[in-house]
C-alpha positions in Angstrom: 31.8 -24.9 2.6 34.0 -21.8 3.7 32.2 -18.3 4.7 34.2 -17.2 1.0 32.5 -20.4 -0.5 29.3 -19.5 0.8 29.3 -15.6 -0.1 30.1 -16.8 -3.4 27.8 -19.6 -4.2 25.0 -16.7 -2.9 26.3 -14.0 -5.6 26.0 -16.8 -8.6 22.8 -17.6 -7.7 21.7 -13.7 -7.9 24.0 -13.3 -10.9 22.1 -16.2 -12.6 19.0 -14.8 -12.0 19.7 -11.0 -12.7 20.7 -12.3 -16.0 17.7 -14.5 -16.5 15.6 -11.1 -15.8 18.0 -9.1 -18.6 17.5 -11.8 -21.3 13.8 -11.1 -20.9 14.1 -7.8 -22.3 13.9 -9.1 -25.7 10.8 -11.1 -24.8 8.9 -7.8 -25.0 7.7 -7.3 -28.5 4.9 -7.7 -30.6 3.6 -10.6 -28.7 3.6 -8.5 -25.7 2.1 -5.5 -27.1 -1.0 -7.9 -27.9 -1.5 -9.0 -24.6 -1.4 -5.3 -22.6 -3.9 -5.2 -25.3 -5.7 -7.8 -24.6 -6.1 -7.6 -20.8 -6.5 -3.6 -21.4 -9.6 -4.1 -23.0 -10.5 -7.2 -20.8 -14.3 -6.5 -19.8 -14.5 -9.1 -17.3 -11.9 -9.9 -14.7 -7.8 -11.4 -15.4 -7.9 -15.0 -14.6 -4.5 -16.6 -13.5 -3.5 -20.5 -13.3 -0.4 -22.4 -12.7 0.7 -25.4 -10.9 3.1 -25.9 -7.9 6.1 -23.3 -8.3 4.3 -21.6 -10.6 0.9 -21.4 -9.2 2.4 -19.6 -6.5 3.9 -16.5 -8.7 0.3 -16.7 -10.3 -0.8 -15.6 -6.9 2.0 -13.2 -7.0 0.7 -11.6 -10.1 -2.8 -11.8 -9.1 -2.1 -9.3 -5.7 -0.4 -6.9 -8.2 -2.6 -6.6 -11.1 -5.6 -6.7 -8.2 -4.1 -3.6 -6.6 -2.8 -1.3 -9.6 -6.5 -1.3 -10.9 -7.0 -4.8 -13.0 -9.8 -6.9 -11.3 -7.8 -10.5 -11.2 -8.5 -14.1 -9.4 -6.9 -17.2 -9.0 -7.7 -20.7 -10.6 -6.4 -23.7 -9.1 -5.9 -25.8 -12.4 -6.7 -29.7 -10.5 -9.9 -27.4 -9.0 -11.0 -25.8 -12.2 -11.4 -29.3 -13.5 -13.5 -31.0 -10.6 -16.2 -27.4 -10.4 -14.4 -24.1 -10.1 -14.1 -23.6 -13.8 -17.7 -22.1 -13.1 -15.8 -18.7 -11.9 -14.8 -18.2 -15.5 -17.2 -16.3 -17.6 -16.5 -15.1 -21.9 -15.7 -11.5 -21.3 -12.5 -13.0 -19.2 -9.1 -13.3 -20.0 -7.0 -16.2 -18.9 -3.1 -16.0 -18.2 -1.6 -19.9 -17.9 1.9 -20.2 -16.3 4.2 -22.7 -17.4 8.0 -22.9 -17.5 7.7 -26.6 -19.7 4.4 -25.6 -21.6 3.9 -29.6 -20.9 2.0 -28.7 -17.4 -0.6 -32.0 -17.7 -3.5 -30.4 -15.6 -3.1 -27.3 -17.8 -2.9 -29.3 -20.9 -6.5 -30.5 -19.9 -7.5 -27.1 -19.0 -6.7 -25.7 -22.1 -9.7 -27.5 -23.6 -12.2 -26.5 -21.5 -11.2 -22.8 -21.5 -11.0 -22.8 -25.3 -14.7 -23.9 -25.1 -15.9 -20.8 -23.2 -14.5 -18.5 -25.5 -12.2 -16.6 -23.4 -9.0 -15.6 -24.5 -5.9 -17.0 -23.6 -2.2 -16.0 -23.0 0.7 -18.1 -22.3 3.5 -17.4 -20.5 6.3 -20.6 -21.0 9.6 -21.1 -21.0 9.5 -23.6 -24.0 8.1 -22.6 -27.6 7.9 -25.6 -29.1 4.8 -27.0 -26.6 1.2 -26.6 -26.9 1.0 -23.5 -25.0 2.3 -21.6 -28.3 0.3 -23.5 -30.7 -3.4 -23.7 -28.4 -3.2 -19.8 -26.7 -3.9 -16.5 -28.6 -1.0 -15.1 -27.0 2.6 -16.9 -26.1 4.8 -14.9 -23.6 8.2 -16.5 -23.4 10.2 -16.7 -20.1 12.7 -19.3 -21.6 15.5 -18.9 -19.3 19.1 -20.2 -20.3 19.6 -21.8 -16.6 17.9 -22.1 -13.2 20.1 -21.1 -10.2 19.5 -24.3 -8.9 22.5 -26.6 -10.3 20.5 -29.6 -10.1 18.4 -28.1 -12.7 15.7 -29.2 -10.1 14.0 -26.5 -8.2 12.4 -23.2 -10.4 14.3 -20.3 -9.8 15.4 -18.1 -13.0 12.4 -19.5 -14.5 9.6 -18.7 -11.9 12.0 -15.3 -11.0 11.4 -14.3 -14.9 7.7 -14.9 -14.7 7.4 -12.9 -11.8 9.2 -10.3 -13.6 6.7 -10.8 -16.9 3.8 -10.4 -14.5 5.2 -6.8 -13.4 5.7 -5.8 -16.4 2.3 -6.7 -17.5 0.8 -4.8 -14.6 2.8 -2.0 -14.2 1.9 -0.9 -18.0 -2.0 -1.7 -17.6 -1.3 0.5 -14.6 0.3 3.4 -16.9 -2.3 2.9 -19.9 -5.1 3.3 -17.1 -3.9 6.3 -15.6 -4.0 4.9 -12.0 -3.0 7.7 -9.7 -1.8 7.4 -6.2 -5.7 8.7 -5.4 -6.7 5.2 -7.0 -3.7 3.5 -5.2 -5.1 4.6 -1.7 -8.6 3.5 -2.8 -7.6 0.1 -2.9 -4.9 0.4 -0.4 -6.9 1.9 2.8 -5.0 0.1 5.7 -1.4 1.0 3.8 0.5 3.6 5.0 0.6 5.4 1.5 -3.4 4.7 1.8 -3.7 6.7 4.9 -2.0 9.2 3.8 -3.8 9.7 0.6 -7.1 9.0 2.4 -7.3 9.6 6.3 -8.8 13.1 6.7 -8.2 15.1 10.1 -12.2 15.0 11.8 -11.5 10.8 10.8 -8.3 10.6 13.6 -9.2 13.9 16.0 -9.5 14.0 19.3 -13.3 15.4 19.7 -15.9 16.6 21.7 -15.1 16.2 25.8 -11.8 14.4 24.9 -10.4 18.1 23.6 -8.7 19.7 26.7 -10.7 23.6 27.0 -10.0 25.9 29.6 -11.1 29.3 29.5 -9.0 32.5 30.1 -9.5 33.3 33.8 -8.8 29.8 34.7 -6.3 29.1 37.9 -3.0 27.3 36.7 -4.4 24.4 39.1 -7.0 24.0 37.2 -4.9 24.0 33.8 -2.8 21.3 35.5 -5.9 19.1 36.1 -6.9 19.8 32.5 -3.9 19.1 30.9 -3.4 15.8 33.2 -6.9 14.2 33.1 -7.2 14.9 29.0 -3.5 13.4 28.4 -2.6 15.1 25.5 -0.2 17.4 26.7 -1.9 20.6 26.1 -5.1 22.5 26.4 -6.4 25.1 24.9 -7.9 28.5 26.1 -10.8 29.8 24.9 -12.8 33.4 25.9 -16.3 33.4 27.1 -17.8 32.9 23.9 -15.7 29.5 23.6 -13.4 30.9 20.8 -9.9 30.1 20.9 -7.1 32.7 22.2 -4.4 30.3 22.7 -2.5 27.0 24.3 -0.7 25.7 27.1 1.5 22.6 26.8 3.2 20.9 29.6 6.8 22.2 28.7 5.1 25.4 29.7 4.2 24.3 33.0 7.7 23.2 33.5 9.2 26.6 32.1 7.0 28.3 34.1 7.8 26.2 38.0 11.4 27.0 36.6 11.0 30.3 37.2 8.3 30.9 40.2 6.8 28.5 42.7 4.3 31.5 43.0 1.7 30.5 40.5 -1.7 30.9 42.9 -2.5 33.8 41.6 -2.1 33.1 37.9 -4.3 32.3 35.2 -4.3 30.7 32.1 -4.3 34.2 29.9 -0.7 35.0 31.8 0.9 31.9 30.4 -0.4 30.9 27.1 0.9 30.9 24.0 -1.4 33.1 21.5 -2.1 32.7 18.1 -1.3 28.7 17.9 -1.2 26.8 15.0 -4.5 25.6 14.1 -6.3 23.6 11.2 -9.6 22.4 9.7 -10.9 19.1 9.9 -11.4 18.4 6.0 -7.4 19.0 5.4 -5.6 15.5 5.2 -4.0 13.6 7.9 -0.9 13.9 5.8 -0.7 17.9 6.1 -1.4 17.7 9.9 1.6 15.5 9.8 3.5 17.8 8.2 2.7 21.3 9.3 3.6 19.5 12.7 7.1 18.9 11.8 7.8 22.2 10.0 6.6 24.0 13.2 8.7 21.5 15.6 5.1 20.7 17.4 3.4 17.8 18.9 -0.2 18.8 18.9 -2.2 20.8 16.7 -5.7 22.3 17.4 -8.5 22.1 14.9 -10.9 24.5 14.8 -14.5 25.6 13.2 -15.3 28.4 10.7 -15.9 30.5 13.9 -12.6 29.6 15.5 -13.6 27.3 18.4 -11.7 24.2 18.9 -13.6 20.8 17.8 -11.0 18.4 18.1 -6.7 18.2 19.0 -4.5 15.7 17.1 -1.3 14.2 18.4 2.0 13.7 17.0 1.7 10.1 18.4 -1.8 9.3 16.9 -0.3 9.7 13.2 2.4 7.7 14.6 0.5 4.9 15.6 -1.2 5.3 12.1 2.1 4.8 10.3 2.1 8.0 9.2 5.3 8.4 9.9 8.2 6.1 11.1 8.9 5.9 14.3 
């Protein structure tokens, strides 16, 4: 094949399937009002099963509905039948994929589900199989052609079930009210979960990691600080320990630009007062972002009395994922 022949046999393939997923539009009707139903008012968990191809996009469907706020597992159909049909209870609901309807280790599932009462929905691409006459609920995701053109491998079909599945979720998602709160919840090591989640004292630099110098310290000294902490900065803090300003490296460097005579120096003659500072409850996210707007790399967090308990880094929410790098 030519690089033109190629390009083009990869934009029929796509073209195949965007149409697959258009045609599906008029799938969603009554049939599919009564399974957001269904699975709304599911009181135990959303049980998925397919074989082969689409086993796989039952997993598929399982990781969505599982993190947009529907409790679902998988069931190996061969496996349900030799023990692990046990995991189902009555108060499930059970979703059977299918692009033929003629699936024989469903077909012999369907039995055995019917006989613990739970209810089922079909999703198939054919409706004249006994997946519309033996479920509650048929789905279709008939598709006119597979990209495939040996009519072989599943590719509109298992693409349009996919596309069923999201649909399915992302309404149960809508009819739940599931917030970007709930979203974090369930998404904790995410970066949208850490920044809906993470608070400041979670990710601070505390206790004798937080660079403190006081006022009448020697700029020696301030160097030592600054260096043996590695953050950058320190702050500067009065007797009492409360804080009166900061000194970052770039103001070492501003300041050997202009003198070489710095023994007689402290850290009150070069500080910068009135810093930017934060309490530990606020968000990760808002550390993150008052940093930018101010064009800084380190915020200070203080107490209700104004003494520094902890430092965050522009790299530490980095490394978080917080924001790209």
């Amino acid at each position: 094949m030519t690089n033109e022949e190629i390009k083009n046999k990869g934009k029929e393939v796509i073209q195949i399937e965007t149409r697959a997923v258009s045609d599906l539009i008029e799938s969603i009707g009554d049939e599919f009002v009564k399974a957001v139903n269904v699975l709304f008012e599911c009181k135990g968990r959303v049980v998925l099963t397919g074989m082969g191809k689409s086993g796989l996009i039952a997993r598929k469907i399982v990781a969505t509905l599982n993190s947009t706020g529907t409790a679902s597992i998988y069931l190996h159909p061969s496996d349900a039948l030799h023990g692990d049909l046990g995991m189902v209870r009555k108060e499930d609901v059970v979703i059977l994929i299918s692009k033929s309807g003629a699936t024989e280790e469903l077909a012999n599932l369907i039995p055995m589900l019917k006989r613990l009462g739970v209810k089922l929905i079909a999703m198939g691409g054919s409706r004249n199989s006994r997946f519309q006459s033996e479920c509650d609920i048929f789905l279709d995701i008939s598709v006119k052609e597979e990209a495939c053109p040996l009519d072989l491998a599943p590719t509109s079909s298992t693409t349009a079930a996919l596309v069923m599945g999201d649909a399915l979720a992302v309404v149960l998602l809508q009819m739940r009210e599931f917030t970007e709160e709930d979203f974090a919840v369930l998404h904790p090591g995410g970066s949208l979960g850490k920044r809906l989640s993470l608070s400041i004292k979670e990710i601070m630099h505390k206790d004798d990691k937080v660079p403190v110098v006081k006022e009448e310290t020697s700029i020696k000294d301030v160097i030592f600080e600054i260096t043996s902490k590695r953050l950058g900065t320190t702050t500067v803090v009065d007797r009492e320990g409360i804080l009166k300003g900061v000194i970052t490296d770039g103001d070492l460097r501003r300041l050997l630009e202009r003198t070489l005579d710095i023994k007689d120096l402290k850290a009150k003659d070069i500080m910068t007062k009135n810093p930017k500072v934060m309490r530990d409850h606020y968000l990760a996210s808002f550390a993150l972002q008052t940093m930018e707007n101010y064009k800084i790399t380190t915020l200070i967090i203080t107490d209700s009395g104004n003494k520094p308990v902890g430092i965050i880094h522009l790299h530490d929410l980095v490394n978080l994922g917080l924001r790209q790098r």
